[in-house]
N, C-alpha and C positions, 0 to 999 in steps of 0.2 A: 616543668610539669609535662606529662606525657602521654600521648589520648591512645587510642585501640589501633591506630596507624605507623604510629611513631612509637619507638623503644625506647626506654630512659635515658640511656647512653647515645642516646643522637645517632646511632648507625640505619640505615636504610631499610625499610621491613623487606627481608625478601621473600616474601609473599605477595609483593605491590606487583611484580610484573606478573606473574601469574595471573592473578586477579583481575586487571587489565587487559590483561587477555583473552579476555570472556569478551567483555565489550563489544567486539562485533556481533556474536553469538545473541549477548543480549538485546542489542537492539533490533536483529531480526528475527528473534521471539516476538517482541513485543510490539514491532509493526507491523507481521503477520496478524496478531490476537486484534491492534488497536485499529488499524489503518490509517494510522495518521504522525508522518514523522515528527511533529510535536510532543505529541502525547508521548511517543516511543519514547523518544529521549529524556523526556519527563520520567516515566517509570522507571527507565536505566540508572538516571540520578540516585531516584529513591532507592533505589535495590543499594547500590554503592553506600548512599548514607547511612542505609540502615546496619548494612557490614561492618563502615568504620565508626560505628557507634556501636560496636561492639566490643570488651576488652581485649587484650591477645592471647590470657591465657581460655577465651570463650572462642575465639580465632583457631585456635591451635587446635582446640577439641571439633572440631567439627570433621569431619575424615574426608568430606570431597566438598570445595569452596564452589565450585563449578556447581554442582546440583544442587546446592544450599542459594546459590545466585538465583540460578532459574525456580527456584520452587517459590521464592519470595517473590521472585518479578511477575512470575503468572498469576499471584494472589495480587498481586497491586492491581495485575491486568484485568484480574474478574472484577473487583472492585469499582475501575475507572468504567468498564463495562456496563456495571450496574447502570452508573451516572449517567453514561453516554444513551444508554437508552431514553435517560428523561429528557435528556439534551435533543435528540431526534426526533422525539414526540411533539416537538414544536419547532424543531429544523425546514429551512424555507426550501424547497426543491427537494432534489434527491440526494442523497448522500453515496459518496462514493471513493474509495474502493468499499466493499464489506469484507470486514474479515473471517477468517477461518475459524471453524469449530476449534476449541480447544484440545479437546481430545486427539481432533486428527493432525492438528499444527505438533502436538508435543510426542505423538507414537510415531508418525509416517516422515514427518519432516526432521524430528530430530532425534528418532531411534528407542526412546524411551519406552521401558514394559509399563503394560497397560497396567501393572500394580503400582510403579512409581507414580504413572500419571492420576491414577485414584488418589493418591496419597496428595499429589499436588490441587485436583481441583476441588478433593471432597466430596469425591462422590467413589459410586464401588465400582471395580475393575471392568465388572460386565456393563455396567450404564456407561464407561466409557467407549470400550469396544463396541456396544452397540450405534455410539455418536459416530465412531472413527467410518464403521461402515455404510452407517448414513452419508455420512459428506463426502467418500469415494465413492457415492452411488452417482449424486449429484454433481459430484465434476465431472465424473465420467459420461454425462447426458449431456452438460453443457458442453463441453468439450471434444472438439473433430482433428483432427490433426493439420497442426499448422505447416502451410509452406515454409520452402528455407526461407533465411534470412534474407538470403539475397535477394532472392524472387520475390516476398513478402517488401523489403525497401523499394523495389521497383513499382508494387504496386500504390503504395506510400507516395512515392513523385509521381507518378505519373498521376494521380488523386490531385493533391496538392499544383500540377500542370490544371489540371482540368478547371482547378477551383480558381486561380488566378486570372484562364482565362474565362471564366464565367460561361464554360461549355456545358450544359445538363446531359447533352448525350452522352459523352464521355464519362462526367460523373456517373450515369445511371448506370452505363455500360459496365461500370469498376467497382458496384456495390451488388449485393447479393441481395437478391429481390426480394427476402423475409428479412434484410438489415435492420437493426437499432440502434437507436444514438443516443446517450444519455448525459446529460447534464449537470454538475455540480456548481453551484456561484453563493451557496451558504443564505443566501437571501442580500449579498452585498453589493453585486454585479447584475447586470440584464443577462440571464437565460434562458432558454427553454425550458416550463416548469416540467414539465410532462416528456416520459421517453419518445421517441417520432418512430413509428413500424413500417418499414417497407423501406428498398431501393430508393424508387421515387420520389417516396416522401420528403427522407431526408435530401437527394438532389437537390430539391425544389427548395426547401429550410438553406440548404450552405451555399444555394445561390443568394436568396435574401438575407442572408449575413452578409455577403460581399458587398451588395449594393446597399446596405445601411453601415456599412463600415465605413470611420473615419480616419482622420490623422497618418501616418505615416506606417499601415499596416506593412510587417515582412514573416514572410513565413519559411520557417528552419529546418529541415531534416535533424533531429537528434535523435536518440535512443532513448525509449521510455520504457518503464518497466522490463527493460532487460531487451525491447524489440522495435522496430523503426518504428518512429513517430514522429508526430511536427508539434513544433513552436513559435504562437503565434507572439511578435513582439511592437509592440507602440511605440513610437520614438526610443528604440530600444531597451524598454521596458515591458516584461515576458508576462502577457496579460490573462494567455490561455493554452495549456496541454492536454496535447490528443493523442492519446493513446489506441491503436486498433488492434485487433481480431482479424486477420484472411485465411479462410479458408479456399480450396482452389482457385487459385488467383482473386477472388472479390473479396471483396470488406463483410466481415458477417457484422462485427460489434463497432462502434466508434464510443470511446469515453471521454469527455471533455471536461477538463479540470480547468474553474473559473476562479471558484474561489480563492481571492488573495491571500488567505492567509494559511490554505494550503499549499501556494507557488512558491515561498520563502524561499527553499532550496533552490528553485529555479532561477530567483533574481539572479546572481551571478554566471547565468549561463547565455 
C-alpha cells in the first residue's frame, strides 16, 4: 500500500529532499510569528503532515511546494495565535519574546509581495502594507544602533564581573540609566512579576539575586539570540538566559528567560 510520500514501486519520492529543505525556512517563519521554539516546531510538523497527507498526483499539481509550505504554516500560525492569546490572558508574568507582525515577518523578512502575503493571511494587500509599515515604524523607535559584537561581549563580562563580585557601582556604571529588565518564569519559577525601570534599579534587583541565590550558581558567556549573553546554570543545570541590548557601551534592555519549559534547548548547553 502506498501513501502521498511513498510511490507504489517502493523508489524514493524525489521531491523528499526538496521538501526538506524548507525546513529551516519553516521553522523560522514560525518562531518569528510564534515565539516559542516548541510551538514552532509543532507548526513545522503540522505543515509536513498536512503535505504527506496529500496524494502525489495532488503533490505534483501544485507548482511551488515551498509557497504552498509557507502559506499553510502561517495559517497554523494565525490560528495557534488565536489560542496563544487566551493562553496570555491568564499567563503569570510577562511573556517573552513577542513576535512579529505577520505582514512584516512574510514581506520584509522573507521577500514576499504584499499580494501573496494577502493571500496568505486573509486580509487585502493594503491592510497588509499598512501593518508591514506600522511595525517598521515601531522597531525603528525601539531600536538605536548596536555596538559591535566585540565590544558589546566586553560589556556582557565585564556585567557578569560586576555581578559575581556583588559591586553596584560597577553594575550601575554598565547599565544605561533609562535601562529595563524583563522577566519570563511562566508562573513556574520565582521572578520578577513586573519590568524594573532605571540603571539603578535593576543594580539594586541583581544584587538581591545574588545574595538570595543558592546551590552551586556559575555563570556562562554564550551567544543568545544571535548576540553575547549569559547562562546562569545550578549544579549544572541552565536555570536562566539573559539576553541584552547595548547601546554605547551600557545595557539599555536585559531579557531574562526563566521559564523551564522555554530552556529545553538550553538543557544541553
Amino acid at each position: 500500500m502506498s501513501t502521498g510520500s511513498e510511490p507504489a514501486d517502493g523508489r524514493p519520492d524525489p521531491s523528499l529532499a526538496l521538501i526538506m529543505g524548507e525546513r529551516r525556512r519553516l521553522i523560522n517563519l514560525t518562531y518569528r510569528l510564534l515565539g516559542s521554539l516548541a510551538e514552532a516546531e509543532d507548526a513545522g510538523q503540522e505543515t509536513y503532515a498536512r503535505w504527506y497527507a496529500l496524494t502525489r498526483q495532488q503533490q505534483d499539481a501544485i507548482e511551488s511546494p515551498g509557497a504552498w509550505l509557507t502559506t499553510v504554516a502561517s495559517r497554523i500560525c494565525l490560528n495557534l495565535l488565536g489560542s496563544a492569546r487566551a493562553r496570555r490572558e491568564t499567563y503569570v508574568g510577562n511573556w517573552i519574546p513577542e513576535p512579529l507582525p505577520v505582514a512584516f515577518v512574510l514581506h520584509d523578512v522573507f521577500r514576499y509581495p504584499f499580494a501573496e502575503v494577502a493571500e496568505i493571511t486573509g486580509r487585502t494587500a493594503t491592510a497588509c502594507r499598512q501593518l508591514a509599515t506600522s511595525a517598521r515604524r515601531r522597531i525603528r523607535a525601539a531600536q538605536a544602533p548596536m555596538s559591535p559584537t566585540a565590544q558589546q561581549a566586553g560589556v556582557i563580562r565585564a556585567f557578569k564581573r560586576a555581578w559575581e563580585a556583588k559591586d553596584i557601582e560597577a553594575l550601575v556604571g554598565l547599565l544605561d540609566p533609562n535601562a529595563t529588565a524583563i522577566a519570563d518564569s511562566g508562573g513556574l519559577v520565582i521572578a520578577f512579576l513586573h519590568p524594573i525601570d532605571g540603571g539603578e534599579q535593576i543594580a539594586r534587583a541583581w544584587i538581591e539575586i545574588a545574595n538570595l541565590a543558592t546551590g552551586n550558581i556559575s555563570f556562562l558567556e554564550r551567544t543568545v539570540n544571535g548576540q553575547p549573553g549569559l547562562v546562569a546554570q545550578q549544579d549544572g543545570v541552565t536555570v536562566t538566559v539573559f539576553a541584552f541590548e547595548v547601546t554605547d557601551s551600557r545595557i539599555k534592555h536585559i531579557w531574562v528567560m526563566r521559564n523551564p519549559e522555554k530552556l529545553r534547548p538550553w538543557m544541553a548547553t
